[in-house]
C-alpha positions in Angstrom: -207.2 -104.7 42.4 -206.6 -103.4 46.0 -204.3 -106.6 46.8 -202.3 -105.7 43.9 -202.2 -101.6 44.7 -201.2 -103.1 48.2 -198.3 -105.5 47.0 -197.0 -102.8 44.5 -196.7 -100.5 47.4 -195.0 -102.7 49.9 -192.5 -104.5 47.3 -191.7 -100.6 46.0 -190.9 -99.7 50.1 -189.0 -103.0 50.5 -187.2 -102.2 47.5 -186.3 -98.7 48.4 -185.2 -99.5 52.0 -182.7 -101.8 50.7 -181.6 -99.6 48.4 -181.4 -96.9 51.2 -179.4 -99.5 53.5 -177.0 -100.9 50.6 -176.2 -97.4 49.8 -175.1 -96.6 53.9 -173.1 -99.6 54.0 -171.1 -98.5 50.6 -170.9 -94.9 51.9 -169.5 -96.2 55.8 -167.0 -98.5 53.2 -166.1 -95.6 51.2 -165.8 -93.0 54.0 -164.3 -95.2 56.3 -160.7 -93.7 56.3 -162.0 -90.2 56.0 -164.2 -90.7 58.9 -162.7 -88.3 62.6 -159.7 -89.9 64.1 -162.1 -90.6 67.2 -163.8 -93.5 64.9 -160.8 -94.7 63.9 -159.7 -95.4 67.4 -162.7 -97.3 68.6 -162.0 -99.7 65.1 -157.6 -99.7 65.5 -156.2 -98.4 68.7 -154.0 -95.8 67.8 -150.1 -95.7 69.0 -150.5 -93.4 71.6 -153.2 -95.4 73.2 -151.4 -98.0 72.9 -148.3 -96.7 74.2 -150.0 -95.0 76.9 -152.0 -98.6 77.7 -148.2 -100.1 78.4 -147.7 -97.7 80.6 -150.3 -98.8 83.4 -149.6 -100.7 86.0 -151.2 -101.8 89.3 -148.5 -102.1 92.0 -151.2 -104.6 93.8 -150.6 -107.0 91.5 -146.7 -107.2 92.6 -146.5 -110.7 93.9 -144.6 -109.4 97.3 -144.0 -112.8 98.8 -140.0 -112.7 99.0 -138.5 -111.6 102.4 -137.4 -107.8 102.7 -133.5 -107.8 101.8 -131.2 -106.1 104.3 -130.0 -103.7 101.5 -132.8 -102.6 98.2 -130.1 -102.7 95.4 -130.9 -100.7 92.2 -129.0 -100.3 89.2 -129.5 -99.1 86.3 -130.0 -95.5 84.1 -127.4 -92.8 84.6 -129.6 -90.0 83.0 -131.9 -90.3 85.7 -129.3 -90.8 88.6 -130.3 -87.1 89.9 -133.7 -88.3 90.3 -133.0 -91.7 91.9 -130.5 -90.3 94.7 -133.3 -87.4 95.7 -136.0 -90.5 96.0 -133.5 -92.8 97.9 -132.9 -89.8 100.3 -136.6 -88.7 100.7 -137.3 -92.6 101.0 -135.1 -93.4 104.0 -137.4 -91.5 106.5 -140.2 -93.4 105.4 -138.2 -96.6 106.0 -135.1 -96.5 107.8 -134.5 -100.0 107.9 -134.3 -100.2 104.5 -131.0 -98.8 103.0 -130.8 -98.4 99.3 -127.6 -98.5 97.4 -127.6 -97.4 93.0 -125.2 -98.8 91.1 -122.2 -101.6 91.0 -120.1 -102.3 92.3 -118.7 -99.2 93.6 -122.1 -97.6 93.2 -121.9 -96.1 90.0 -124.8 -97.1 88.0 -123.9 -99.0 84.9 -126.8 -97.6 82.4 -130.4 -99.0 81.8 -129.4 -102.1 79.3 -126.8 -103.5 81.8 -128.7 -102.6 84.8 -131.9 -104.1 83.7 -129.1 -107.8 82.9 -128.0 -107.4 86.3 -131.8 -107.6 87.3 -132.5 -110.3 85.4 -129.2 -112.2 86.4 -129.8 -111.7 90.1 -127.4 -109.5 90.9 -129.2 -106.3 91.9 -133.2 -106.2 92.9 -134.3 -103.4 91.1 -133.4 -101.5 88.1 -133.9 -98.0 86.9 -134.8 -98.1 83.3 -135.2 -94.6 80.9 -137.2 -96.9 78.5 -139.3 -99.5 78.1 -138.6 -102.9 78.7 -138.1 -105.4 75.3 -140.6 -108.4 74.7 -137.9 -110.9 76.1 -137.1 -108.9 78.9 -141.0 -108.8 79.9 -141.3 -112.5 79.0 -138.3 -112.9 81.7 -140.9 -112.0 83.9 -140.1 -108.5 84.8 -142.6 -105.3 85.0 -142.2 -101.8 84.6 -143.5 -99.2 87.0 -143.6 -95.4 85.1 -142.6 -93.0 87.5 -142.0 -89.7 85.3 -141.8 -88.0 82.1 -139.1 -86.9 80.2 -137.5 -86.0 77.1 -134.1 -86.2 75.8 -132.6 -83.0 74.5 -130.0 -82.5 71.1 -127.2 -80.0 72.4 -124.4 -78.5 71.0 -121.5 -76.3 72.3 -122.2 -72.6 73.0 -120.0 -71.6 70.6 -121.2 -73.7 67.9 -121.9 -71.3 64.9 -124.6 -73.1 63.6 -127.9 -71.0 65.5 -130.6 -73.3 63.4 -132.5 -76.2 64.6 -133.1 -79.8 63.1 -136.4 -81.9 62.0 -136.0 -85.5 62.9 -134.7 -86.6 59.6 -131.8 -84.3 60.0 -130.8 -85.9 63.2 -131.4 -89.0 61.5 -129.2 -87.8 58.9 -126.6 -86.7 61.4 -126.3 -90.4 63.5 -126.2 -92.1 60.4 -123.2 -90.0 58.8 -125.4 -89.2 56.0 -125.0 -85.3 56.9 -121.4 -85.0 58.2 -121.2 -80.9 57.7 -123.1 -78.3 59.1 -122.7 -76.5 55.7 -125.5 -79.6 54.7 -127.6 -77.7 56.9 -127.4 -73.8 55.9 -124.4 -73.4 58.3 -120.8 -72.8 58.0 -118.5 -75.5 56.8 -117.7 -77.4 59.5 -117.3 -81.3 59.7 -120.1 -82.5 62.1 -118.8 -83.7 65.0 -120.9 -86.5 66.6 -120.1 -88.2 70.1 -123.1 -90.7 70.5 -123.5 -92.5 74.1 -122.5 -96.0 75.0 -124.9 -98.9 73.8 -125.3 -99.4 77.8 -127.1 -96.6 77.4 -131.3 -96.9 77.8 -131.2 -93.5 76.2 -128.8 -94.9 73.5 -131.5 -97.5 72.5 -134.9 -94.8 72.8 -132.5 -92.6 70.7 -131.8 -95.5 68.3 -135.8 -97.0 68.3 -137.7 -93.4 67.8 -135.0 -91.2 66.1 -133.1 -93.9 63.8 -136.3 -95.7 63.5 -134.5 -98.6 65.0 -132.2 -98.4 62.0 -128.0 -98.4 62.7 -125.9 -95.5 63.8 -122.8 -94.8 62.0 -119.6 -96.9 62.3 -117.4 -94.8 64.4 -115.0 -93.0 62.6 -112.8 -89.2 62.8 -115.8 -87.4 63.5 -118.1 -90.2 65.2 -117.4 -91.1 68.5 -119.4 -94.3 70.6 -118.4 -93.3 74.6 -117.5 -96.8 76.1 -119.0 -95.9 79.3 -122.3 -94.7 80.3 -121.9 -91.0 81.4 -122.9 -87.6 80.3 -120.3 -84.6 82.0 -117.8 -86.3 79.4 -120.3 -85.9 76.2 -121.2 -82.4 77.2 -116.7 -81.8 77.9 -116.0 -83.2 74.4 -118.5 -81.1 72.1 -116.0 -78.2 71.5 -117.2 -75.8 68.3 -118.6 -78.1 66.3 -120.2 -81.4 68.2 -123.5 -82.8 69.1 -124.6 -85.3 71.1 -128.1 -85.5 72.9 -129.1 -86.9 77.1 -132.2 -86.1 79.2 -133.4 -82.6 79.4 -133.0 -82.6 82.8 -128.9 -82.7 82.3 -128.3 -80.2 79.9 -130.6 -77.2 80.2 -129.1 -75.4 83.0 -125.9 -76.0 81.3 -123.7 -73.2 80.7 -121.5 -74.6 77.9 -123.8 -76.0 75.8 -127.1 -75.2 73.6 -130.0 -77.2 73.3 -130.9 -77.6 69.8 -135.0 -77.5 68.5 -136.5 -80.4 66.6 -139.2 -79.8 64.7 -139.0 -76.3 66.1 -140.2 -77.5 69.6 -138.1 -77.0 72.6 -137.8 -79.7 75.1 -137.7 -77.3 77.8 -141.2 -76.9 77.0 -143.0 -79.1 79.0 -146.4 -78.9 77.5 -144.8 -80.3 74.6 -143.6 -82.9 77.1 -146.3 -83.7 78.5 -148.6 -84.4 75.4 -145.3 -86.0 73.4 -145.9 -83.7 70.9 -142.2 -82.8 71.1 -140.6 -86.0 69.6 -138.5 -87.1 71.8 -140.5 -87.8 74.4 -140.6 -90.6 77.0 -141.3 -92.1 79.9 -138.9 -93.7 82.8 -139.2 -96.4 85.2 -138.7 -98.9 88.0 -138.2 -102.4 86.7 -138.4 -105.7 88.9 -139.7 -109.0 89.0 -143.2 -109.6 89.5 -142.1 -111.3 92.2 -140.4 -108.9 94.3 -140.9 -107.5 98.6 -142.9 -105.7 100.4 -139.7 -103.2 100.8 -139.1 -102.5 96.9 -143.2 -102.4 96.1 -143.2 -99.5 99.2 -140.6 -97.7 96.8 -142.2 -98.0 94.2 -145.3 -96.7 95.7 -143.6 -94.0 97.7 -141.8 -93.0 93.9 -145.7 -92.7 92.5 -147.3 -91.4 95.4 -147.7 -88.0 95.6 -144.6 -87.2 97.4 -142.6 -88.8 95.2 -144.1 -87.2 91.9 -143.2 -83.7 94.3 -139.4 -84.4 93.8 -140.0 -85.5 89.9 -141.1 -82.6 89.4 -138.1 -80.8 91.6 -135.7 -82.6 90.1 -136.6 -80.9 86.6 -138.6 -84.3 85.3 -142.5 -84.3 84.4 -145.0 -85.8 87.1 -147.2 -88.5 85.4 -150.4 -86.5 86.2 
């Protein structure tokens, strides 16, 4: 009769045990998408890791075997022009022998999309980029190198009755001519007037990708405007009363003619906001060149990472990486 007691008692634990365990793996099931956002990352990495994953890049693993050229030719972005002119200058102490020209072919630089072509068609060595590169870009064997942080910034002019800000569908609205008057928006009625920048533009396509949701921007028209060339002093010219049009923070808030315009009621002159890409519009910039590349353009790239070069980032109104 003890056997049996015995055999009761250990089929009745078994029993319950599995039980207990069956009713952990319904509950982990059940809970699974209610579980803290930590969990969730370990199981699907999140966007911003992601994102922030891309970003990372060893400049040691530059294959540097091609001679220094006799001139280090960039091309590329013309919202971060400020910033590449104050690292060529700080640059050309550290190596004199290595001038660097921006821009063709009169040393104007052409915008990300066509300077990062004229990298990958030889023309230029380097390219300046104010997003990040496309799958068949990367698959052309190119890298990107982030150097800084920025943000682009929605302005209109200073005499533009509308006072309000915008949420990102708004905007969306506005660049898809689905809101065409600021009376759509609790202001007065006024035909939206909307001067978008060329499709040279790297800011054109980060502008497209995260505000548009890589959807199309409205057919020019009376009151929509596509600038054939890549440049912001005209945008900023051309707003008048009733405009908008958006570029780098770094361009437009110590403007005196213009007013930068909240989304989501966040600033980008805050940089906190920056900084943790909790205001929208956030992004990072960078170098672009072969993986095959020089000793000279890798020692730019290092000097524009090092921290003398994050120094003038920061000088130049842009937001250091660290």
């Amino acid at each position: 009769m003890a056997n049996t007691s015995n055999n009761k008692e250990t089929f009745t634990l078994v029993l319950s045990l599995l039980v207990t365990l069956g009713l952990l793996g319904f509950g982990v099931w059940f809970f699974r998408d209610k579980l803290p956002f930590a969990y969730q990352q370990q199981t699907q990495p999140s966007a911003n890791s992601q994102r922030s994953a891309s970003q990372a890049f060893d400049t040691s693993s530059l294959d540097t075997s091609l001679p220094n050229p006799s001139v280090l030719t960039i091309d590329g972005s013309v919202t971060i022009v400020a910033l590449m002119k104050q690292l060529q200058m700080a640059f050309n102490p550290v190596n004199p022998s290595l001038p660097i020209t921006y821009g063709l072919p009169d040393r104007s630089p052409n915008g990300t999309n066509k300077g990062i072509q004229n990298l990958k068609d030889g023309k230029v060595l380097m390219a300046a980029s104010s997003r990040p590169l496309k799958p068949d870009e990367a698959q052309a064997g190119l890298v990107q190198v982030p150097i800084a942080r920025d943000a682009l910034a929605v302005a209109v002019g200073v005499n533009n009755p509308y006072k309000g800000g915008l949420t990102m569908e708004q905007l969306k609205g506005i660049f898809q001519g689905k809101i065409t008057n600021w009376s759509q928006l609790g202001g007065p009625n006024l035909p939206i007037k909307v001067i978008n920048r060329s499709p040279d533009s790297g800011t054109y396509t980060f502008f497209q990708e995260v505000v548009l949701l890589e959807e199309s921007f409205a057919p020019d028209s009376a009151n929509f405007t596509t600038m054939k060339k890549d440049e912001t002093t005209s945008l900023l010219r051309d707003l008048g009363d009733n405009g908008i049009t958006y570029s780098t923070v770094s361009q437009i808030e110590n403007q005196q003619t213009v007013r930068i315009v909240p989304i989501d009621r966040i600033s980008p002159t805050d940089k906190t906001a920056i900084k943790n890409s909790t205001y929208p519009i956030s992004r990072v910039v960078y170098l672009v060149v072969p993986r095959k590349t020089s000793p000279g353009a890798k020692q730019f790239i290092d000097f524009a990472i090092s921290g003398g070069g994050q120094q003038i980032v920061q000088r130049v109104g842009f937001i250091p990486l660290n």
